[in-house]
C-alpha positions, 0 to 999 in steps of 0.5 A, spaced: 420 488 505 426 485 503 431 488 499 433 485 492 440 482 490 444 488 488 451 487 483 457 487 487 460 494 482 454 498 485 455 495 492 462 497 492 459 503 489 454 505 494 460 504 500 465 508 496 460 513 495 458 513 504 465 514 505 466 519 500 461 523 505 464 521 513 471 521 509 475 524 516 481 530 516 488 528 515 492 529 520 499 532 520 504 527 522 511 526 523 515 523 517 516 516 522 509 516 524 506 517 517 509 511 515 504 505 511 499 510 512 495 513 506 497 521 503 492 526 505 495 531 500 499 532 495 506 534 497 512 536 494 519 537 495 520 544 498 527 545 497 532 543 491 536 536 493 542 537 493 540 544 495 548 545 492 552 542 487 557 536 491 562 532 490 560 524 488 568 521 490 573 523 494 578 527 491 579 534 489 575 540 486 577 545 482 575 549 476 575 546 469 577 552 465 584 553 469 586 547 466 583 546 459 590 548 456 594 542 459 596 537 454 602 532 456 608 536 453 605 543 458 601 540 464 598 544 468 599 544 476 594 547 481 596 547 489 592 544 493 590 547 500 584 546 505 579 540 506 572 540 504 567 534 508 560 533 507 558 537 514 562 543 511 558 549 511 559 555 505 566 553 503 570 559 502 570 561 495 576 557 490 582 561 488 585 563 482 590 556 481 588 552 487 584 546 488 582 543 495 581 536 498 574 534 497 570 529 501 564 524 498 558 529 499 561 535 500 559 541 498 563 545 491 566 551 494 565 557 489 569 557 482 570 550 483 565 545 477 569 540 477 572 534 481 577 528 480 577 522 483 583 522 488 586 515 486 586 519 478 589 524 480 597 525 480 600 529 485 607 532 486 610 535 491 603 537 494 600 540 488 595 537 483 599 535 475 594 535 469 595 533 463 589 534 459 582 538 460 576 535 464 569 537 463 565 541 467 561 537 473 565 530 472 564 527 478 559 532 481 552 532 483 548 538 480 543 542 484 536 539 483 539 532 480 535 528 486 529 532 486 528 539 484 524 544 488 516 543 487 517 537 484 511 532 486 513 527 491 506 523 492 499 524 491 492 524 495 491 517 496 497 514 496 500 510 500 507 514 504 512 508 502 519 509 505 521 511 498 516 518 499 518 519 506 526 519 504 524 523 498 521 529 503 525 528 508 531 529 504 527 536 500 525 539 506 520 536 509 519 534 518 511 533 517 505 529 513 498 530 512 496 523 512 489 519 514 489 515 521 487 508 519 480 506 522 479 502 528 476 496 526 471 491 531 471 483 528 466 479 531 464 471 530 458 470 532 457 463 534 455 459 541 459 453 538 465 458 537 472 458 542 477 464 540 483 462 536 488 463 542 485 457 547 484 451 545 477 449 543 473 445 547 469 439 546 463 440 542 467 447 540 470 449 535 475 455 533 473 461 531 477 461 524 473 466 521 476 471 526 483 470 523 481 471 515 479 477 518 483 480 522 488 478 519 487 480 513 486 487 514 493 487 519 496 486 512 492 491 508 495 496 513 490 496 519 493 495 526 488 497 530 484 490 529 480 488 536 478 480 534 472 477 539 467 471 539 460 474 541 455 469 542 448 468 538 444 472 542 440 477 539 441 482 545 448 481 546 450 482 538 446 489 540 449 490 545 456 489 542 454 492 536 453 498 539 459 499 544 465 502 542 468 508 537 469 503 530 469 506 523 468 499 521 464 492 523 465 486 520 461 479 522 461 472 520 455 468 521 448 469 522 446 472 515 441 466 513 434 466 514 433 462 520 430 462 527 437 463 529 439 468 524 440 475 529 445 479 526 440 483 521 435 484 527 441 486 532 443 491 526 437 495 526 436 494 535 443 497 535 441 503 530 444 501 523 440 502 516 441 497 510 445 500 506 444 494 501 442 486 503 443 482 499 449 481 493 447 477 486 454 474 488 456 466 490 459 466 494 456 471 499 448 471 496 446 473 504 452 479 506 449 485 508 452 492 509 449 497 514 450 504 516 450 508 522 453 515 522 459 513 520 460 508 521 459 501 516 458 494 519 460 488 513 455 482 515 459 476 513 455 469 512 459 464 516 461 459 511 470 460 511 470 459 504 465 465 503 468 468 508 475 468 505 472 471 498 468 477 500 473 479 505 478 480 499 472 482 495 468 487 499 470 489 505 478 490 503 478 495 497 472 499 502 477 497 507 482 501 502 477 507 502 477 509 509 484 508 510 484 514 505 486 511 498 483 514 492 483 507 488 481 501 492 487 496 492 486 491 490 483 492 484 480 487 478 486 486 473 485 481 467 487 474 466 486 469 462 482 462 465 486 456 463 479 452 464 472 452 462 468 456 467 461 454 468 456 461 468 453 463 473 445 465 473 443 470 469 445 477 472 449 474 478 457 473 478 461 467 480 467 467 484 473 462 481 479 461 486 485 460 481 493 461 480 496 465 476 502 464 471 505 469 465 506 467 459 509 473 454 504 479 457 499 475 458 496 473 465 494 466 464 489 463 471 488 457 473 482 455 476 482 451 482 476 447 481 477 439 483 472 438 488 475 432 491 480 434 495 481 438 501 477 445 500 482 448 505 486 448 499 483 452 495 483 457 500 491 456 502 493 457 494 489 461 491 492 467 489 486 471 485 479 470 484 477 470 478 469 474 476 465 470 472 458 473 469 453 469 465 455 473 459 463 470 459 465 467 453 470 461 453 476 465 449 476 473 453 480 474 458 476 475 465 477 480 470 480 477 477 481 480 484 488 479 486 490 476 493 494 480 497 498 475 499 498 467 499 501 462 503 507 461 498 509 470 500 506 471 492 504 478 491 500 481 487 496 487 490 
């Protein structure tokens, strides 16, 4: 029997929650290989960094006490002996009077709190002449400035940027546990489909859908992408369905009711089980999600305008799952449309490709709505997709799903 058409929330819901369920285990990585992939703990800086404290600038480290007396009509003169550089290890303690070369980076011997910069020190006869007192820790780095011991670099679910991999590295870390991104299988099915990288034949017609795809989970940080053309025979779709290791399935094409609609059949010969069929959504009415152990197939109608939108609707945030993130990104933000947007029917929502500017602290779109131009446009120049509910009123701000990049290098996510 056929399943009713479900929201796109409790969709987005009900994929959240099975992969809650197959979450696979972090792995722990070299701070290299961990790059761009998501946290799989919360990690923290195992030693303070600087560990001690050390010079900012060349010039001369001594201990500010011994020349808190100096005025310009008694200075006070402290020898200068020896030279501390960033790799010295456990300089050997200050004496009484004395004051030593120190290099940018390099560590405070003991006695010593304070450092002048060489181009401010006077020097004669190869000692060092002051004429007023300086504070303890000028022109020094105290244990701890940058990261104190146990501080949280990153969380569960976040994203390791350099910035958090440089942080670690600096505090003591070689290692981080982080989640292996999915192995993804993206099928066009079609008979009058060619792959994108040869030229189509006559009577053919290039497989785009692979590229929206394909290319959109490599932005979304998924490398592992294989990108096929599989013909619309129901034994073959079965088959390919039902070979390979892959956590995650995406189709464009064949979702409709028709005699030549297969995939939904080749999902159930291959062993997959609806987890919904069907969203109360335009476009994408006929997209179905189905499990097999741990594995999700995306079923995508095989228009590219409807293509286009679910990816970054559906099937990017649960991408964002299984890559590990503990919130999906992108995720809806609020805008404010430029335009009157017509309801969709009762129960449903409606995506709206806009463009987006700011004015003051609001986020104004712009809905892209002019139906006699080229359609192709929408889809190179949106840059977010507004949500409208039968219940939108003309003056509230709407949720929109930013687009992760459009062709103009504008980001949202």
């Amino acid at each position: 029997m056929t399943q009713p058409p479900i929201s796109r929330d409790l969709a987005l819901e009900r994929i959240r929650h099975h992969i809650q369920e197959h979450q696979t285990n972090p792995v722990e990585l070299p701070l290299f290989e961990s790059l761009g992939l998501v946290c799989g703990q919360d990690l923290f800086a195992v030693h303070a960094t600087p560990a001690e404290p050390r010079s900012t600038v060349d010039g001369f480290a001594f201990a500010s006490q011994s020349i808190r007396m100096a005025t310009p009509d008694t200075p006070i003169t402290l020898s200068v002996s020896g030279q501390i550089r960033p790799s010295t290890k456990s300089p050997a303690a200050l004496d009484s009077g004395c004051a030593v070369q120190i290099l940018t980076g390099g560590p405070l011997p003991p006695g010593a709190d304070c450092v002048v910069p060489a181009e401010d020190a006077r020097i004669q006869e190869g000692a060092l002449v002051f004429e007023r007192p300086l504070g303890a820790r000028e022109h020094v780095r105290a244990v701890g400035s940058d990261l104190k011991a146990g501080t949280r670099i990153i969380r569960r679910g976040e994203e390791l940027n350099a910035q958090a991999l440089a942080a670690l590295a600096v505090s003591g870390s070689q290692t981080a546990k982080a989640y292996r991104p999915p192995q993804v299988l993206a099928l066009a099915l079609g008979n009058e489909l060619d792959p994108p990288s040869v030229e189509a034949a006559p009577g053919q017609t290039s497989a785009d859908n692979l590229l929206l795809v394909a290319g959109a989970l490599l932005q979304r940080g998924v490398p592992d992408v294989t990108a096929e053309v599989c013909p619309n025979d129901l034994e073959r779709i079965s088959n390919r369905l039902g070979q390979g290791t892959y956590q995650c399935i995406v189709t464009t094409g064949g979702t409709g009711p028709g005699q030549r609609d297969f995939i939904r059949k080749a999902a159930s010969d291959a062993g997959f089980h609806p987890l919904f069929d069907g969203l109360a959504l335009t476009p994408g009415k006929s997209m179905f999600v189905a499990v097999r152990g741990a594995t999700l197939l995306f079923a995508l109608p095989g228009t590219p305008w409807a293509v286009f939108s679910l990816t970054q609707a559906i099937v990017l945030p649960s991408i964002c799952w299984l890559r590990g993130r503990t919130l999906p990104t992108p995720s809806p933000i609020l805008a404010k449309p430029m335009l009157p947007l017509q309801s969709p029917p009762l129960g449903w929502e409606r995506l709206v490709p806009c463009t987006v500017s700011a004015l003051g602290a609001e986020l104004q779109a712009h809905p892209l709505l002019d139906r006699s131009r080229e359609a192709r446009l929408d889809m190179l120049e949106a840059q977010g997709l507004l949500i409208v509910t039968d219940t939108t009123d003309a003056n509230e701000l709407l949720r929109m799903i930013p687009i992760w990049e459009n062709r103009r290098g504008h980001r949202l996510g």
